[in-house]
C-alpha positions in Angstrom: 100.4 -236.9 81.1 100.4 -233.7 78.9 97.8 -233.5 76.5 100.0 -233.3 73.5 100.3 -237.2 74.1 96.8 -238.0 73.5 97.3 -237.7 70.1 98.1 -240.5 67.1 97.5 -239.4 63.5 94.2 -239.8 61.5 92.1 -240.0 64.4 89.7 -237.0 66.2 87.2 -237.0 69.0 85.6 -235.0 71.1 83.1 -235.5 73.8 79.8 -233.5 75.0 77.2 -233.2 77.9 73.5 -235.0 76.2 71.7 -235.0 78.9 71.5 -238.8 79.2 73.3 -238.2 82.9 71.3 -236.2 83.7 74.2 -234.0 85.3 76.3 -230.9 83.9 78.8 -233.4 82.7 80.7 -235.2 79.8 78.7 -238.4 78.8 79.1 -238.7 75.0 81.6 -239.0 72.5 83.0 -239.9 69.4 86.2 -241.2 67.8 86.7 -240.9 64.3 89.2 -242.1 61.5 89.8 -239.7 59.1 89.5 -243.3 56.7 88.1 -246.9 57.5 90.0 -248.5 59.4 90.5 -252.1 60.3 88.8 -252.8 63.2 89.1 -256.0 65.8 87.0 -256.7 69.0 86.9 -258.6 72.4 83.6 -258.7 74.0 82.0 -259.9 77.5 81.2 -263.9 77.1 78.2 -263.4 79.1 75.0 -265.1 77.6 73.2 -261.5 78.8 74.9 -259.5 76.3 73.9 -255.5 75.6 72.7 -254.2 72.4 75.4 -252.8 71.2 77.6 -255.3 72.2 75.6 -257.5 69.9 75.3 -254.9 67.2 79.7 -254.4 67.4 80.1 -257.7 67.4 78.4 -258.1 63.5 80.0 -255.1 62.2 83.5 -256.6 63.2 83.0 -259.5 61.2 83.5 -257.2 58.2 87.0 -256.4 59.6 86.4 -252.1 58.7 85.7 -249.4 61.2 85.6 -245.7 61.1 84.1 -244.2 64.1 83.1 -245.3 67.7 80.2 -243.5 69.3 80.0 -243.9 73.2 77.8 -243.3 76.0 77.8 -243.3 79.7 74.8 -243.3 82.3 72.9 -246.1 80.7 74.2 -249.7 79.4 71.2 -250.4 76.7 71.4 -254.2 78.5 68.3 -256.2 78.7 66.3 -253.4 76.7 64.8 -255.6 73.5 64.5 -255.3 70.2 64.1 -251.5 71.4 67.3 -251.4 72.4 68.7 -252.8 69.0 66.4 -251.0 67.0 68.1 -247.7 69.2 71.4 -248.6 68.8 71.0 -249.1 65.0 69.6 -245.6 65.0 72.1 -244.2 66.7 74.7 -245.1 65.3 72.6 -243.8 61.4 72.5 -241.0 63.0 76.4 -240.8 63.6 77.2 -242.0 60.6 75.1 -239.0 58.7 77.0 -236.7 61.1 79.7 -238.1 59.8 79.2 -238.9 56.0 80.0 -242.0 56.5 78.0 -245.9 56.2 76.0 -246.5 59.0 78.4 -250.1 58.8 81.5 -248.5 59.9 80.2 -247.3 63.4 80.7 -249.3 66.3 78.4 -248.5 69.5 78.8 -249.0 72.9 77.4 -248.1 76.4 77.7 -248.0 79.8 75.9 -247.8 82.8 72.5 -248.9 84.4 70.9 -252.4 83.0 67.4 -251.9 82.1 66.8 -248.8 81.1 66.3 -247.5 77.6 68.7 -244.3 75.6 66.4 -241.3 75.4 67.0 -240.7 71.9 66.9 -236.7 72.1 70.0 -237.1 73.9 71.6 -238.5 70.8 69.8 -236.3 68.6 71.5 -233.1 70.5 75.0 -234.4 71.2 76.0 -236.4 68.4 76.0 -233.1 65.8 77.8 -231.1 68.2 80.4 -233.9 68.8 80.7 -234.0 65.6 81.3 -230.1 64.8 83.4 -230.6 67.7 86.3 -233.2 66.6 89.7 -232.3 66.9 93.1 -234.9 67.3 93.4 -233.5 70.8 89.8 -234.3 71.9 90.8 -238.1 73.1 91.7 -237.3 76.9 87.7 -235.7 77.2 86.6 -239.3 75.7 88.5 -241.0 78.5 86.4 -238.6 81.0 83.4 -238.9 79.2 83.0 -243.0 79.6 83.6 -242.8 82.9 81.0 -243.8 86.0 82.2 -244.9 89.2 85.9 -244.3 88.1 87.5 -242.2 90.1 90.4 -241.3 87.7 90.6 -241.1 83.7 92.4 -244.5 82.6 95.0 -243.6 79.0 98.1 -244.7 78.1 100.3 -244.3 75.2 103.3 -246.1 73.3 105.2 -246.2 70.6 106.2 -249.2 68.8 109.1 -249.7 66.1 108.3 -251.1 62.5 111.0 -251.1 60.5 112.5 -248.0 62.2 109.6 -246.3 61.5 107.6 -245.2 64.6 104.0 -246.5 65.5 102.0 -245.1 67.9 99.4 -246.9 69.9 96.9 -245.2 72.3 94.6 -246.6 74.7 91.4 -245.6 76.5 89.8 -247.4 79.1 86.9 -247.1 82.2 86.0 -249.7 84.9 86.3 -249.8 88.9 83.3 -252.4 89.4 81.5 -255.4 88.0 84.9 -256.4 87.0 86.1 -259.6 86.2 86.2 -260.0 82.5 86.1 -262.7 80.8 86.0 -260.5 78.5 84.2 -255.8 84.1 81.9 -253.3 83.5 85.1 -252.3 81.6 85.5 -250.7 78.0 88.3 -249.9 76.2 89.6 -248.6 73.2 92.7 -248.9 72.0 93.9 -246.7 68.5 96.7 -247.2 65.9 98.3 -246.0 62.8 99.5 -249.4 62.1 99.4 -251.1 59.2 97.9 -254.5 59.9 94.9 -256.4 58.5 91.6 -257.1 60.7 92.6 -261.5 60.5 95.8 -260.5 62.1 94.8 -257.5 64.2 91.9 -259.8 65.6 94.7 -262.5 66.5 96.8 -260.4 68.1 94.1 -258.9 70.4 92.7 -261.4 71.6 96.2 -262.8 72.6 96.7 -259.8 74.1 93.1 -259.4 76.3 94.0 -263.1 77.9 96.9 -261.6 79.3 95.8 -258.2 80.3 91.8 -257.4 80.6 91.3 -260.9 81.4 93.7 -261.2 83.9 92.1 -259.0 86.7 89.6 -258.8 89.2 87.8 -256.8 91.4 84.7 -258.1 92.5 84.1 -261.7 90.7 81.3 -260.0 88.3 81.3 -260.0 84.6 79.5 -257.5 83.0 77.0 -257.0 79.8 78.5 -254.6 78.4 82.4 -255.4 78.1 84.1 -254.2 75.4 87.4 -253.6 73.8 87.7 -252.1 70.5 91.3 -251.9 68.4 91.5 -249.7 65.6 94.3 -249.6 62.9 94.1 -246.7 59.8 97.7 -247.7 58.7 99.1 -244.0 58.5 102.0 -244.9 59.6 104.9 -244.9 56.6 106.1 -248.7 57.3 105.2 -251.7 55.5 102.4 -253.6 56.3 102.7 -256.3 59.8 101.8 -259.8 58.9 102.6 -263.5 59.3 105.5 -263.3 57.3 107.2 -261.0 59.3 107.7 -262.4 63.1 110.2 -259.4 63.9 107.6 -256.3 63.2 104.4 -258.8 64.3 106.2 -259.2 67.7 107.1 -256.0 68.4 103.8 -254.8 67.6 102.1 -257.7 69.8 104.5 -257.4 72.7 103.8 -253.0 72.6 100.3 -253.5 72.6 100.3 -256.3 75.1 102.3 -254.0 77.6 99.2 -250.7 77.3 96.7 -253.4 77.9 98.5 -254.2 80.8 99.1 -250.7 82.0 95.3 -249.4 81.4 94.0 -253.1 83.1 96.1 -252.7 86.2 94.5 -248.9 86.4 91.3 -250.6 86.8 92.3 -252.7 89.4 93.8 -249.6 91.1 90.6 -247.8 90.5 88.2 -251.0 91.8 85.7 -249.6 93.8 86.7 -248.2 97.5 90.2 -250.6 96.9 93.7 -249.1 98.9 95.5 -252.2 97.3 96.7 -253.6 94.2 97.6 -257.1 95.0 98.8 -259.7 92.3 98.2 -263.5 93.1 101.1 -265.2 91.1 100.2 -269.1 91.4 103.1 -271.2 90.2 103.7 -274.9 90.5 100.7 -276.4 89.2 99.7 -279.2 87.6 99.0 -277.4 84.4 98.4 -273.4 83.4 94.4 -274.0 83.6 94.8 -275.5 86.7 97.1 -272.4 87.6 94.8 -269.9 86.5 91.6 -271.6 88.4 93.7 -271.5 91.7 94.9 -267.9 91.1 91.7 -266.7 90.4 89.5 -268.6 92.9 92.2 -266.7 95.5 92.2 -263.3 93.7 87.8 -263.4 94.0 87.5 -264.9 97.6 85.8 -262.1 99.6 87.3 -263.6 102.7 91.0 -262.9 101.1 89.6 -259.4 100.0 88.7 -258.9 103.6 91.8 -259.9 104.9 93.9 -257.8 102.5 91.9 -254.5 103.8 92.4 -255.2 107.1 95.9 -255.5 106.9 95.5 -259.1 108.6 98.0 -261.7 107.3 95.5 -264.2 107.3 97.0 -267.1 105.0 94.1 -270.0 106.2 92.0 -267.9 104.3 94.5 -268.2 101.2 95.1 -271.9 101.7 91.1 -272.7 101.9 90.3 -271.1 99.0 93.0 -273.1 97.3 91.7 -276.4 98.0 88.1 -275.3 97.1 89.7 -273.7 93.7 89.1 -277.2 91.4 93.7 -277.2 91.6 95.2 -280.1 92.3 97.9 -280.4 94.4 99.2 -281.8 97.8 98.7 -279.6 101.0 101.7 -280.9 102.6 103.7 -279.3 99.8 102.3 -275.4 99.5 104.7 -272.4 99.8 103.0 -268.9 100.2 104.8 -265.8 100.6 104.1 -261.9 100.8 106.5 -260.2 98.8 108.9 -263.2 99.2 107.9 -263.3 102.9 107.2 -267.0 103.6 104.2 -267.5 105.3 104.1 -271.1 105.1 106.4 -273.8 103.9 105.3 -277.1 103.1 101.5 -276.3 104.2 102.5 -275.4 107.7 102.6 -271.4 108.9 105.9 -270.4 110.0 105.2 -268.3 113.2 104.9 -265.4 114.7 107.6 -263.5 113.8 107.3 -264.3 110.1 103.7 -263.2 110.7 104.4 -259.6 111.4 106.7 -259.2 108.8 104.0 -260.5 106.7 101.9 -258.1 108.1 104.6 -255.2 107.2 103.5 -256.1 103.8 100.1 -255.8 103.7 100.3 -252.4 105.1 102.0 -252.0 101.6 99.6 -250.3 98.8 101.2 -253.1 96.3 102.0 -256.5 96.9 102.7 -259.7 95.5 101.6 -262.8 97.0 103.2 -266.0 95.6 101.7 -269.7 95.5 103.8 -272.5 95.1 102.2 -276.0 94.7 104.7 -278.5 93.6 102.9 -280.3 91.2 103.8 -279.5 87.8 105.2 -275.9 85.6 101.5 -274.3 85.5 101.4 -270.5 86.2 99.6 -267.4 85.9 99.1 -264.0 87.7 95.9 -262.8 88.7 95.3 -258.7 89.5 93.1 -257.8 92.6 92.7 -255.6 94.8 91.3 -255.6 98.6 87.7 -254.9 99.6 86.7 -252.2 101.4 83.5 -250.8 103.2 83.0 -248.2 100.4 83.0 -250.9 97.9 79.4 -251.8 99.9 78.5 -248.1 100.0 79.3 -247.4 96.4 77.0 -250.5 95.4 74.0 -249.6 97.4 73.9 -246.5 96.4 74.7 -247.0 92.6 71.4 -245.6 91.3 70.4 -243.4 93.6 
């Protein structure tokens, strides 16, 4: 994608090296509004929740944001009222960069658990990322907030109001410690819509169930996840709200599909993972119950396994369905690969159906579909399979 893309009006960024890797690399950044703009947020539902997840989560309850400032290398999780008292400083010390209230910065950080920000890191690279802002410095952001990623995660759309274009940009990071509910996962997602934080809060949140919440890699939720929208309404159309279903779903349903898009590139990304697999559960006895047996499928590590090793292993599917909480009757479960059926009616169809089966897995996307007979639940979870490197990457994480 050609950087000319990374662009949507009234917004600039840029991203420096601080020092806080440690490394001759990009691991700070800003995004800036050339006005407030309003501002909505989904964050991790962990009880252990970082600092700055805590301090974002105060400042949206005004509904106006103006800048985001962003580091990678540490998290500021479990660091105290240190950590707070750092991430209120911080983010002062943006906002004088900026000329702007110390209110209308949101914070957040990525990284290691534990450790404390060495403020001199902050006090060199926030004025240069500042002196350094430009509409075409979004794609460094998306390198900048990277750790084990292996690939900058962006998208773009454009949505129509009216006639009148919007554009929507996303940014995201996260391979591992990913299973939001609310992943060591961030994201932030920019706008020149015109739409009110109330709304804009509504419709995000709507959208994150379906997307960010949706995937998996490992079964681990982090302390740190994130996912920021801003909206500076720039764009020449009047305003989206209640009162106007046509331009609030065609808004909604745009920024529905980038979530999707930058989720999914997580899930590609998820540490040491050669396959994007999507458990679609249908047939059950209600959606929760849909999502519970999806999910408890998508996290088995004995599934994961399976998947990697190209092995079409469905006992291991089936076992971690009736240990998911899903009711349903064993005699009646369908599962197919890609519309291969493995098993019809809770019994395994052979052989020959295994190796075609097998043909699929060697596939580097798949879908496997559940059918329980019991009811019109459903829902699709996002994995992928779990490799050696996933151990390797984790042992080694802060070395």
């Amino acid at each position: 994608m050609s950087s000319e893309n990374f662009l949507v009006q009234g917004f600039r960024a840029a991203a420096v090296n601080s020092g806080i890797r440690g490394k001759d690399r990009l691991d700070l950044a800003l995004i800036v509004s050339d006005k407030p703009a309003s501002v909505a947020g989904v964050f991790t539902t962990s009880l252990v929740k970082a600092a700055p997840v805590l301090l974002d989560m105060e400042r949206c309850k005004t509904g106006k944001a103006q800048a985001i400032l962003v580091n990678s290398g540490i998290a500021n999780a479990c660091t105290g009222e240190e950590g707070m008292r750092l991430a209120r400083l911080t983010t002062g010390m943006a906002a004088d960069a900026l000329d702007i209230a110390p209110e209308l910065v949101q914070v957040c950080s990525t990284g290691i658990i534990g450790q404390q920000l060495e403020l001199a890191c902050f006090q060199r690279g926030i004025p240069k990322a500042a002196r350094n802002l430009s509409a075409e410095g979004l794609g460094d952001v998306a390198l900048a907030i990277m750790t084990t990623d292996t690939f900058r995660k962006i998208a773009v759309r454009t949505a129509f109001i009216d006639g009148k274009p919007v554009k929507l940009l996303g940014l995201a990071k996260g391979a591992g410690m990913i299973m939001p509910n609310m992943a060591t996962m961030l994201s932030f997602i920019l706008t020149d819509a015109k739409v009110d934080h109330d709304l804009l809060q509504s419709i995000l949140k709507k959208a994150v169930a379906e997307t960010f919440n949706a995937i998996t890699v490992d079964g681990d939720t982090s302390t740190n996840d994130t996912v920021l929208l801003m909206a500076n309404g720039l764009a020449e159309h009047p305003p989206i709200a209640e009162d106007r279903p046509e331009a609030l779903s065609a808004f909604a349903a745009v920024l529905e599909d980038l979530c999707k898009e930058l989720a999914l590139m997580i899930v590609r990304d998820g540490e040491g993972a050669t396959k994007l697999v999507t458990i679609r559960v249908q047939g059950a006895a209600t959606e929760a119950q849909a999502d519970q047996a999806a999910r408890t499928v998508a996290n088995s590590n004995l599934v994961k396994t399976a998947f990697f090793g190209e092995d079409a292993n469905w006992g291991r599917i089936i076992a971690a369905l009736g240990r998911s909480g899903a009711q349903f009757d064993q005699r009646q479960v369908d599962i197919a690969f890609d519309g291969i059926f493995m098993v019809r009616e809770g019994l395994g169809q052979g052989k020959g159906v295994e190796e075609q089966a097998t043909a699929v897995l060697k596939k580097r996307e798949f879908i496997v579909t559940i059918d329980l007979h019991a009811g019109q639940g459903r829902k699709e979870i996002h994995t992928c399979d779990f490799s050696l490197d996933y151990v390797k990457i984790n042992a080694d994480y802060r070395s």
